[in-house]
Backbone as a printed PyTorch tensor [residue, N CA C, xyz], in Angstrom:
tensor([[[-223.8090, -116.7990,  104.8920],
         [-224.0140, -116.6240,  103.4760],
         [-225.5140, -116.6700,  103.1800]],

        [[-226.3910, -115.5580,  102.2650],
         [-227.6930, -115.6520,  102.2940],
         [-228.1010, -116.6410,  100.8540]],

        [[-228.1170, -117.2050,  101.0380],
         [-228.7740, -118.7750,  100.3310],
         [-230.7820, -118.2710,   99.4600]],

        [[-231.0250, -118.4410,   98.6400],
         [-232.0320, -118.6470,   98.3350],
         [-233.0520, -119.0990,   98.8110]],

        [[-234.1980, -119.1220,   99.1790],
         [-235.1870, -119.9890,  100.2370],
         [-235.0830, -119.7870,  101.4630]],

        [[-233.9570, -119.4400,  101.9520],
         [-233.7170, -119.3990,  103.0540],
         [-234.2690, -118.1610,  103.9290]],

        [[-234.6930, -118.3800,  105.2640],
         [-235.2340, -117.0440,  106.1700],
         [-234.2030, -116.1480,  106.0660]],

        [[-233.6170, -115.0480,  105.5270],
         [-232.9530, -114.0380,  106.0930],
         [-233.3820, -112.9660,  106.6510]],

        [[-234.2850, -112.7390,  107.1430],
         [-234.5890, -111.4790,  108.2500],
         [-235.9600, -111.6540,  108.6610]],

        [[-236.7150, -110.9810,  109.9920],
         [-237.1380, -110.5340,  110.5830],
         [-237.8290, -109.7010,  110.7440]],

        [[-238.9960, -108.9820,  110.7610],
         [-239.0620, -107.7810,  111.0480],
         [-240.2380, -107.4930,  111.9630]],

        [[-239.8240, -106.7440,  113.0060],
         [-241.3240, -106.6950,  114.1700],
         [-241.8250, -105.0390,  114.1610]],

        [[-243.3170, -105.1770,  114.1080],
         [-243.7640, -103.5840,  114.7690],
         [-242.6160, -103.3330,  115.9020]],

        [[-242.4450, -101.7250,  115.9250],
         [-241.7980, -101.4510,  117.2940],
         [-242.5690,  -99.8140,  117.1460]],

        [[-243.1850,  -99.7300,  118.4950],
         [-244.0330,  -98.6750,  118.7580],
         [-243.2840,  -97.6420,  119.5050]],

        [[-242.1270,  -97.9230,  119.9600],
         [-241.6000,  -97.5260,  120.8300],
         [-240.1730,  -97.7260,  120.7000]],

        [[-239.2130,  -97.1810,  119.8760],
         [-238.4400,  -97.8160,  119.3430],
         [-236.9040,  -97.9560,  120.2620]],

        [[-236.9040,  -96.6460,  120.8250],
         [-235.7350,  -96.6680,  122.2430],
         [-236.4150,  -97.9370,  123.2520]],

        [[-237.4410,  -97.9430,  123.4400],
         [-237.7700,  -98.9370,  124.5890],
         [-237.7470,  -99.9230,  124.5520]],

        [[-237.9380, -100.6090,  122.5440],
         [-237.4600, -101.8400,  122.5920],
         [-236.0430, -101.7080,  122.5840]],

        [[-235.3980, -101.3110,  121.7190],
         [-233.7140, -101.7300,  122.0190],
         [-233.3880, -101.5140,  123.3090]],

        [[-233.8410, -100.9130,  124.3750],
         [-233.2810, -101.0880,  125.8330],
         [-233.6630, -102.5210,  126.4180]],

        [[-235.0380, -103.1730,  126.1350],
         [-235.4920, -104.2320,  126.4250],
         [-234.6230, -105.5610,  125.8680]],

        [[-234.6420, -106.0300,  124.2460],
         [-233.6150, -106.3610,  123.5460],
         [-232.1690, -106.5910,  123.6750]],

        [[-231.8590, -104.9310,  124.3730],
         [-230.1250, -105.2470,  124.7010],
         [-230.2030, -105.5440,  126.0270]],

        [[-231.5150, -105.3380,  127.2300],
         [-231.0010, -105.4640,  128.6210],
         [-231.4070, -107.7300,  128.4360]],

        [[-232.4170, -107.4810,  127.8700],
         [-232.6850, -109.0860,  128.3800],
         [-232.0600, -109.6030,  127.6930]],

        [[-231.0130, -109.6450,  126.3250],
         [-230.5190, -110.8510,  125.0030],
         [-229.2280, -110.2950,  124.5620]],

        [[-228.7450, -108.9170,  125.0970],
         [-227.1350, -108.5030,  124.8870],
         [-227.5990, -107.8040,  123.2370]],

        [[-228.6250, -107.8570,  122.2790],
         [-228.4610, -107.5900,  121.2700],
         [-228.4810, -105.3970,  120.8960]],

        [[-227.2840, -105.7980,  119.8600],
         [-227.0030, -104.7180,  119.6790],
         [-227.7290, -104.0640,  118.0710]],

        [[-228.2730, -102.4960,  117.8430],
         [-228.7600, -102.1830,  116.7980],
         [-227.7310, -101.5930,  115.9940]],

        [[-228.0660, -101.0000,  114.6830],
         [-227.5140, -100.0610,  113.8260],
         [-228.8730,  -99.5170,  113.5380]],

        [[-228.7930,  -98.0970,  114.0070],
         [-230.3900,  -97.0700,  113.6190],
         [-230.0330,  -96.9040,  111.7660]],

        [[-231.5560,  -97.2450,  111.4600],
         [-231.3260,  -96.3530,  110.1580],
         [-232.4820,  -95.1090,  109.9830]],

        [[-231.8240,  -94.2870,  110.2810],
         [-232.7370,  -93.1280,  110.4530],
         [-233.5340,  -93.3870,  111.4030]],

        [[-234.7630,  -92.2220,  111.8670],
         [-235.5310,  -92.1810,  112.9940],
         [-235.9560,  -93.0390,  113.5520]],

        [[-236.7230,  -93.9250,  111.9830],
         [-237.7890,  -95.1490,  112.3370],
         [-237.5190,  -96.1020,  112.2310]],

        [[-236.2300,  -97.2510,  112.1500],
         [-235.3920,  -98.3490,  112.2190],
         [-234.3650,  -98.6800,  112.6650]],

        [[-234.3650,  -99.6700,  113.9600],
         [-233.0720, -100.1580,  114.0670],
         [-233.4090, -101.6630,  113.7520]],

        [[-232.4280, -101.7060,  113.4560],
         [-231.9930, -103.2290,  112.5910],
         [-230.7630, -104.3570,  113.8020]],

        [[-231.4830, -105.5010,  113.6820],
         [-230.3300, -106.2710,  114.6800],
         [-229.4680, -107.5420,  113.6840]],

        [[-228.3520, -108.0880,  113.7400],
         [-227.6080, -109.1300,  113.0870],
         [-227.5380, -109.9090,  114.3090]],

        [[-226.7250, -111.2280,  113.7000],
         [-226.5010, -112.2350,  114.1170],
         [-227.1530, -113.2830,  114.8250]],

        [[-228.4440, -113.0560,  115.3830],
         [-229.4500, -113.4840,  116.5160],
         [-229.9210, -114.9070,  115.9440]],

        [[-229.7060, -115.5600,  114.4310],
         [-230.1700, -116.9550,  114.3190],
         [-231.7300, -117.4300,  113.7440]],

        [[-231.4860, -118.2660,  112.5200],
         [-233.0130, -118.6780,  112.9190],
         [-233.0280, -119.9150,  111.8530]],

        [[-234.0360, -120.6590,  112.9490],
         [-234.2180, -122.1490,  112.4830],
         [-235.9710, -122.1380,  112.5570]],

        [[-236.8410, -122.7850,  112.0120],
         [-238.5350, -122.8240,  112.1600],
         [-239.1220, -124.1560,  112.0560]],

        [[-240.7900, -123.9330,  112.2310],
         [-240.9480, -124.8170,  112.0010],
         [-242.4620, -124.2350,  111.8730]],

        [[-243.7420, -125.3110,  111.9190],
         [-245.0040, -124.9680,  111.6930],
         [-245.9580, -125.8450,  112.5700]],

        [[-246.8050, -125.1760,  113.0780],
         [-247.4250, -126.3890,  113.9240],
         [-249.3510, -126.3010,  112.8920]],

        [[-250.0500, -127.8500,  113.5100],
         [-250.9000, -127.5150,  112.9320],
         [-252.2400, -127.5130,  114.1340]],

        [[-251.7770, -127.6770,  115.1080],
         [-252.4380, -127.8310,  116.2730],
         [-253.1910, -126.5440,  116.3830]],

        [[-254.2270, -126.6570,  116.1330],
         [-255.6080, -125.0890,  116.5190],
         [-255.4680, -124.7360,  117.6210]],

        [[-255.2520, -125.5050,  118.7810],
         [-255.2660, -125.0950,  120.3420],
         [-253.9720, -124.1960,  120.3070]],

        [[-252.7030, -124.6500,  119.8960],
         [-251.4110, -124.4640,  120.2920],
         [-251.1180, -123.4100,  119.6280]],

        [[-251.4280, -123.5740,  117.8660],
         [-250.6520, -122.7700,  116.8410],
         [-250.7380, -121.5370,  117.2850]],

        [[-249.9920, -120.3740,  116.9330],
         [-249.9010, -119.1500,  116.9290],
         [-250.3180, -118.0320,  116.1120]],

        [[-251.2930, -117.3620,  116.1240],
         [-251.8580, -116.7060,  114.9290],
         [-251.3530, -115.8860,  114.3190]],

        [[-250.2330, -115.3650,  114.5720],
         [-249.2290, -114.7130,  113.7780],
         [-247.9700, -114.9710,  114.0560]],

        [[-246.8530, -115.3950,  112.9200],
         [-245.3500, -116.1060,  113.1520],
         [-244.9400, -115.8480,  114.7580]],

        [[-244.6170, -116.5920,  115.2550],
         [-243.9280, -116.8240,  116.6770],
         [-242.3440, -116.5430,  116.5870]],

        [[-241.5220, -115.7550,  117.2070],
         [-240.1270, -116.1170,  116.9240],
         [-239.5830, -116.5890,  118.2190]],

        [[-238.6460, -117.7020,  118.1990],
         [-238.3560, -118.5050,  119.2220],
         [-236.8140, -118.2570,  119.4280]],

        [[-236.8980, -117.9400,  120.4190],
         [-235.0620, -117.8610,  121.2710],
         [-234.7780, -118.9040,  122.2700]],

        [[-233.3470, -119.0390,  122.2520],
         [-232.9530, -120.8010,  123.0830],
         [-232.8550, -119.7610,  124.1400]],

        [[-232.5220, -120.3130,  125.1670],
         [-231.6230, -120.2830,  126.5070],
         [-231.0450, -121.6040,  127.1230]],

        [[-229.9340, -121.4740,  127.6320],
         [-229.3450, -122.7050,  128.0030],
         [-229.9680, -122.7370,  129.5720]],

        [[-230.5470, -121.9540,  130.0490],
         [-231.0290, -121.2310,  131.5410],
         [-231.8410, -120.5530,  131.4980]],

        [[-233.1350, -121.8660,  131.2880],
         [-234.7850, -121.0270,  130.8660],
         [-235.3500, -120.2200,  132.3210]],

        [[-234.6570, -120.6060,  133.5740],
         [-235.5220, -119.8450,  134.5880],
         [-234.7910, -118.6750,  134.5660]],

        [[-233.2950, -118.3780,  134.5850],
         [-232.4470, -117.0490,  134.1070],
         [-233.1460, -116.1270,  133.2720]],

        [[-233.0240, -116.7050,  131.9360],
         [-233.5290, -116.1330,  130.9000],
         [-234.9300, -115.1110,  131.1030]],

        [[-235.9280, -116.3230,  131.8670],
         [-237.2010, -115.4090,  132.4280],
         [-236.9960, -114.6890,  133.6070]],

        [[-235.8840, -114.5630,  134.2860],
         [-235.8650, -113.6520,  135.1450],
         [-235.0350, -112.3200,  134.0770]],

        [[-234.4930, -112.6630,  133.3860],
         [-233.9530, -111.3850,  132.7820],
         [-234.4900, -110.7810,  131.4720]],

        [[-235.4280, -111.4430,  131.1340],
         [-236.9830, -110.7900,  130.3080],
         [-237.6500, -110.4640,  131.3910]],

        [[-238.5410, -110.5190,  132.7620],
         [-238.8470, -109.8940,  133.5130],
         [-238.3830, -108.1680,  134.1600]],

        [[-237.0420, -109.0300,  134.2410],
         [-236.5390, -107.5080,  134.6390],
         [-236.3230, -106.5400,  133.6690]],

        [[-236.0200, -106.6870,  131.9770],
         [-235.3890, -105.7250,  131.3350],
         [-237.1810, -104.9330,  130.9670]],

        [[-238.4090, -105.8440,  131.5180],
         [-239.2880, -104.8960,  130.9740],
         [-240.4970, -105.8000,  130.4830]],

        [[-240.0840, -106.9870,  129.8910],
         [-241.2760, -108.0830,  129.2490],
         [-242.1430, -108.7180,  130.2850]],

        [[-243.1530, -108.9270,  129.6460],
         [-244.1980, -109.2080,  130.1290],
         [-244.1440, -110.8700,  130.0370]],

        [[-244.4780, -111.6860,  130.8560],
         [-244.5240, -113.5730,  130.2120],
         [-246.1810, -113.1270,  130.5160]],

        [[-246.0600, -113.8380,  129.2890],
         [-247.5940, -114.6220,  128.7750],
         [-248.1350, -115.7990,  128.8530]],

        [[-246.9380, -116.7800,  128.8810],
         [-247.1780, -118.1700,  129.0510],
         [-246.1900, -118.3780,  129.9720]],

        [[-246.4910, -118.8020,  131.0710],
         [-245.4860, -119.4960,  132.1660],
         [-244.7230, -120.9370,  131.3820]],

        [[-243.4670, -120.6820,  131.9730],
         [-243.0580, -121.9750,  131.6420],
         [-243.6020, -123.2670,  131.6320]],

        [[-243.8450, -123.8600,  130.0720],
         [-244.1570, -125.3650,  130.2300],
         [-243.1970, -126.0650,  129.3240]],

        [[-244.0280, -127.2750,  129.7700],
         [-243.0120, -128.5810,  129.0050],
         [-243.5570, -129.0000,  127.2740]],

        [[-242.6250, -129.3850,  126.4310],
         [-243.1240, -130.0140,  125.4770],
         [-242.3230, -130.9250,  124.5970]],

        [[-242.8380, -131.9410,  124.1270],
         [-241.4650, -132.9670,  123.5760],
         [-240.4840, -132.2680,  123.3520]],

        [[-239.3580, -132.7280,  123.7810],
         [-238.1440, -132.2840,  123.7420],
         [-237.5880, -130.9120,  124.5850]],

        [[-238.3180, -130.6410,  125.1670],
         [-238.1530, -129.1470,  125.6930],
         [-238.6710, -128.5200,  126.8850]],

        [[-238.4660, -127.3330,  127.0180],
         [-239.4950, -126.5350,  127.9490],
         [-239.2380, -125.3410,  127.2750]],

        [[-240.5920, -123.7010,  127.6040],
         [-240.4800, -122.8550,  126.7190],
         [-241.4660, -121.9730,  127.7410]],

        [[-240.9560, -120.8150,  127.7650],
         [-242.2030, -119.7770,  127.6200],
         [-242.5250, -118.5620,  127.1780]],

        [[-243.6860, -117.7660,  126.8040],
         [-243.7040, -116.9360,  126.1410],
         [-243.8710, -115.5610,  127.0260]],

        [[-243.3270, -114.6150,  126.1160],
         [-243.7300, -113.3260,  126.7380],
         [-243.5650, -112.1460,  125.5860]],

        [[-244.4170, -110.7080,  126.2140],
         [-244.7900, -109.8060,  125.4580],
         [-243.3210, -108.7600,  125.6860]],

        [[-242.9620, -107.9810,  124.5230],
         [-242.1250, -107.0260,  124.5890],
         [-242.6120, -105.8140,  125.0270]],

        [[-242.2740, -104.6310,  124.9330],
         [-242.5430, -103.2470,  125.1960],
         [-243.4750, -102.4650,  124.0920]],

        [[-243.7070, -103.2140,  122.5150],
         [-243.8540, -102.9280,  121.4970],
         [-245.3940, -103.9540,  121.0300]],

        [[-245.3960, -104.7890,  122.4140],
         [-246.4000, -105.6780,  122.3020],
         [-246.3660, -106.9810,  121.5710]],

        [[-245.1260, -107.0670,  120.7780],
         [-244.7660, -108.8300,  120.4280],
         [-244.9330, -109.4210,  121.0540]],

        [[-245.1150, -110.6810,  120.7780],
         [-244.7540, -112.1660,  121.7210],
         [-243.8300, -112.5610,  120.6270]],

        [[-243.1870, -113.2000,  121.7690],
         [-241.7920, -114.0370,  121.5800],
         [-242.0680, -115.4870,  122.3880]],

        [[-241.3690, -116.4280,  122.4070],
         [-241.0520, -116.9790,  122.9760],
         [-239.5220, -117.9360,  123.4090]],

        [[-238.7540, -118.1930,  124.5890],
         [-238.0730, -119.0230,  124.7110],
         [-237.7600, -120.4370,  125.1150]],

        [[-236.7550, -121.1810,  124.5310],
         [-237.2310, -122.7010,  125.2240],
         [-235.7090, -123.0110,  124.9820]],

        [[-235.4930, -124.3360,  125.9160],
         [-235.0730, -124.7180,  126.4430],
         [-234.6950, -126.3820,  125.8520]],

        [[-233.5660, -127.0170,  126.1330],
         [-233.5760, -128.1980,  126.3010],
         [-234.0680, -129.0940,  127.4220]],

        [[-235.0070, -130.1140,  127.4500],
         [-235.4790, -130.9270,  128.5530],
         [-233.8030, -130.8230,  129.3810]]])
């Protein structure tokens, strides 16, 4: 239900728009609906946030974060569908996480429960 205040969507450059949804559906199962040439649109994928204020750490433009229950899986199957890791897996309270670039040049990142 879309609630007021609340994040309801997403939206990333895609330069390349077949190459991300092959990347997308090979590494995360996610499926599009094209709207016309220049948009596909994804549902269900989730989102919870937060903000850091750390200068070293923070991210200079919004970060979007995906779980895996099987963070070394996960980076083997962003490797293979095409992504680039940017940040090797590390640790951080509560967690482990790492980042990587799409086909379209995002960073993303995933993490993990300790």
């Amino acid at each position: 239900m879309r609630e007021d205040g609340k994040i309801d969507y997403v939206e990333f450059p895609g330069t390349d728009l077949a190459a991300t949804k092959r990347f997308y559906g090979a590494a995360f199962g996610w499926t599009f609906q094209d709207y016309g040439p220049g948009y596909a649109a994804f549902e269900g994928q989730g989102a919870d946030g937060g903000f850091s204020d750390d200068a070293a750490e923070a991210p200079t433009k919004p970060l979007v974060i995906l779980y895996a229950h099987d963070l070394e899986g996960m980076e083997a199957r962003v490797r293979a569908a095409g992504g680039v890791v940017s940040k090797a897996i590390f640790s951080f309270p509560g967690g482990r996480r790492f980042h990587f670039t799409d086909p379209s040049g995002n960073e993303l990142a995933v993490w993990s429960v300790t």
